[in-house]
C-alpha positions in Angstrom: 0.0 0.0 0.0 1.5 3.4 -1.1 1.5 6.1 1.6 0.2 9.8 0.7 2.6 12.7 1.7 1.1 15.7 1.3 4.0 17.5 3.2 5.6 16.1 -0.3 3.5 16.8 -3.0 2.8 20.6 -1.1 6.8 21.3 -1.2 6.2 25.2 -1.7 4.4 25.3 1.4 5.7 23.0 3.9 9.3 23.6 2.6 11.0 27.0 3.2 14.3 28.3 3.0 16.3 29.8 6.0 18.3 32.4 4.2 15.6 34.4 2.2 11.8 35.1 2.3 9.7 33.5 -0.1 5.9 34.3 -1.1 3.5 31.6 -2.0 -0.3 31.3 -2.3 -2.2 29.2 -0.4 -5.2 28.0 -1.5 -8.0 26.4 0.9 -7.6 23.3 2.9 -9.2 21.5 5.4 -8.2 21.6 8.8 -8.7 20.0 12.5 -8.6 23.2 14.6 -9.1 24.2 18.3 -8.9 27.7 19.8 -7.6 28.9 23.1 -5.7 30.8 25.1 -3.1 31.4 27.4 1.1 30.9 27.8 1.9 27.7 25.4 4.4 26.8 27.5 2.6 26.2 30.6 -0.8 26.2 29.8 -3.1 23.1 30.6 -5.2 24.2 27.8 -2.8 24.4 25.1 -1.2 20.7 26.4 -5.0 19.5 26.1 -5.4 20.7 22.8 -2.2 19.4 21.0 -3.3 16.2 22.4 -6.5 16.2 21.2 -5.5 17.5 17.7 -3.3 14.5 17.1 -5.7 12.0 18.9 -8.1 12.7 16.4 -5.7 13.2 13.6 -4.1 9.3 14.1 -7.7 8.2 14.8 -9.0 9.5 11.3 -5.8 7.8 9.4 -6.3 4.4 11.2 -9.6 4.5 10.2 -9.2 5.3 6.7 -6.5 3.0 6.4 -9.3 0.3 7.2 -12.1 1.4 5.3 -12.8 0.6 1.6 -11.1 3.2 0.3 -7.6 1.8 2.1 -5.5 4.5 1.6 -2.4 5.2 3.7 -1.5 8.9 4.6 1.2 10.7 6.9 -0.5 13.0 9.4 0.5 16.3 8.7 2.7 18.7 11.1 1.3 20.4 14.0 0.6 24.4 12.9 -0.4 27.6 14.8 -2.2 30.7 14.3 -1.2 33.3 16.9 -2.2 36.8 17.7 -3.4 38.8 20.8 -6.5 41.2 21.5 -4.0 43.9 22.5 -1.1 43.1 20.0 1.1 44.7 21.8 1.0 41.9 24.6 2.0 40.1 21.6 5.0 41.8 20.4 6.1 42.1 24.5 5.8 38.5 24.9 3.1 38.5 27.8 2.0 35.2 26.5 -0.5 34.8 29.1 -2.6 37.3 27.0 -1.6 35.0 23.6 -4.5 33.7 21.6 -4.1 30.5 19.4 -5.6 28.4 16.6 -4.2 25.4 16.9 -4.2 22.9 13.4 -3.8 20.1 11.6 -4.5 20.3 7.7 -6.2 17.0 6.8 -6.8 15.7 3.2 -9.6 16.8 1.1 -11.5 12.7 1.0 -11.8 13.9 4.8 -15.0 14.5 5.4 -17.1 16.3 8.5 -19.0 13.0 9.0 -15.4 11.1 9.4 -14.6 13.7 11.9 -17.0 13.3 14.0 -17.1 9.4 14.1 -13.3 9.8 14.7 -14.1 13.0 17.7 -16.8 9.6 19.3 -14.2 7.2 18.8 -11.5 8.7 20.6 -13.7 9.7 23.2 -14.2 6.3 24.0 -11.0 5.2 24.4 -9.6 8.5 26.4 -11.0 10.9 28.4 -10.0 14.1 26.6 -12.1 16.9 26.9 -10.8 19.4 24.6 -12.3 16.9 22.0 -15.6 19.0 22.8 -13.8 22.0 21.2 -12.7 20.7 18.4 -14.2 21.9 15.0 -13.4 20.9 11.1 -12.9 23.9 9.0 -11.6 25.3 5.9 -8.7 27.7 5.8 -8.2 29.9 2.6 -4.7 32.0 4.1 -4.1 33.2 0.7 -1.1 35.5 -0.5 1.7 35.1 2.3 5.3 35.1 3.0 7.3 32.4 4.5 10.5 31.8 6.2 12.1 28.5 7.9 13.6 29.2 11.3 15.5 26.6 12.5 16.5 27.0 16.5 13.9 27.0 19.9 11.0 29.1 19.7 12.3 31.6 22.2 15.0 32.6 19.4 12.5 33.5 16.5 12.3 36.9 16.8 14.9 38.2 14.5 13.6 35.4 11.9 9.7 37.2 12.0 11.6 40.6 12.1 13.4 39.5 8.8 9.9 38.7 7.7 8.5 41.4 8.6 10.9 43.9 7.2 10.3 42.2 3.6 6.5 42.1 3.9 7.0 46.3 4.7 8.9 46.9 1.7 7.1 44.8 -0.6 3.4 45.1 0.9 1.5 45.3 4.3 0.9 42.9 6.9 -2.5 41.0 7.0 -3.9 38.2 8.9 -2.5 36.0 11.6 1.0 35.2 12.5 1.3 31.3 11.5 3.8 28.9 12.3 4.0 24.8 11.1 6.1 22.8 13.5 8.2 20.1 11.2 10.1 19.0 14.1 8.9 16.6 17.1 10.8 18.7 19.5 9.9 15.3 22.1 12.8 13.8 20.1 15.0 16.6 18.5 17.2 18.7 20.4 16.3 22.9 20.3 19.2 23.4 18.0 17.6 21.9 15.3 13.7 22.6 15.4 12.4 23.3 12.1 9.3 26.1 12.1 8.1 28.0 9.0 7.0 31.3 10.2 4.6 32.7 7.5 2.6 35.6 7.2 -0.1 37.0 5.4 0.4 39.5 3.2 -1.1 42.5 0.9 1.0 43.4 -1.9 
């Protein structure tokens, strides 16, 4: 049985280079999504809904993998939509006042009716209650810029700045600050996390 990698066949957008900013179009995909808020590094909430997110996610590709259909698939990376009611919380790092979107993209034979059997089906096997929060949903993100940063999380900022400063000179900002986690940072050391930071952007 041949596996589906859409992290492979998408290569513009879950592939960046570290030394320049690139733009790309998104189009619309589907997505596994919780919101929330709070400090990602300490927040119950945020652990909840990670865990959730990838319960479901492995759920829905077991359960493909056994239906008819019997197609394999790689669950896609772990991405975040982040901004703050008073951005200027965000931009001073009280991440206490963050607010997230939290995401999976999933492929498009997904359907809402698989989602929910998959949301009943994990529920029966864990207790998980951000599973009651969960929503499916399409994302259109549209015209953005990207960059890979490759380091911890707390050592982005001059990547976004370098971001930034190219969105300023060759647009205006628009839309959320997004980030899509390629590394399992359970297993890789800080030094060499892989995050896309991409923006939305008005040319």
């Amino acid at each position: 049985m041949d596996k589906l990698d859409l992290k492979k066949q998408l290569k513009s957008l879950y592939q960046a280079p570290a030394t320049t900013v690139t733009e790309v179009e998104v189009p619309a995909f589907n997505f596994l999504m919780i919101d929330g808020q709070g400090d990602p590094n300490s927040s119950a909430t945020y652990a909840a809904a990670v865990e959730a997110l990838f319960t479901v996610a492995y759920t829905l590709k077991f359960m493909f993998k056994k239906s008819s259909a019997a197609i394999d698939y790689a669950v896609m990376p772990l991405e975040g939509l982040w901004w703050a009611d008073d951005m200027a919380a965000f931009v001073a790092d009280r991440k206490s006042e963050w607010r997230w979107t939290m995401m999976i993209m999933q492929p498009d034979f997904i359907t809402a009716e698989m989602v929910t059997d998959a949301i009943a089906a994990a529920g029966k096997k864990k207790s998980l209650p951000a599973l009651q929060e969960l929503r499916f949903e399409s994302f259109n993100e549209g015209h953005c810029a990207q960059i890979l940063h490759k380091g911890p999380f707390t050592e982005e900022g001059p990547t976004i700045d370098s971001l930034h400063q190219y969105i300023d000179a060759h647009g205006k900002l628009a839309g959320k600050h997004h980030e899509i986690y390629l590394s399992d940072i359970r297993k890789a050391a800080p030094g060499n996390w892989k995050t896309i930071i991409r923006q939305p952007m008005k040319k």
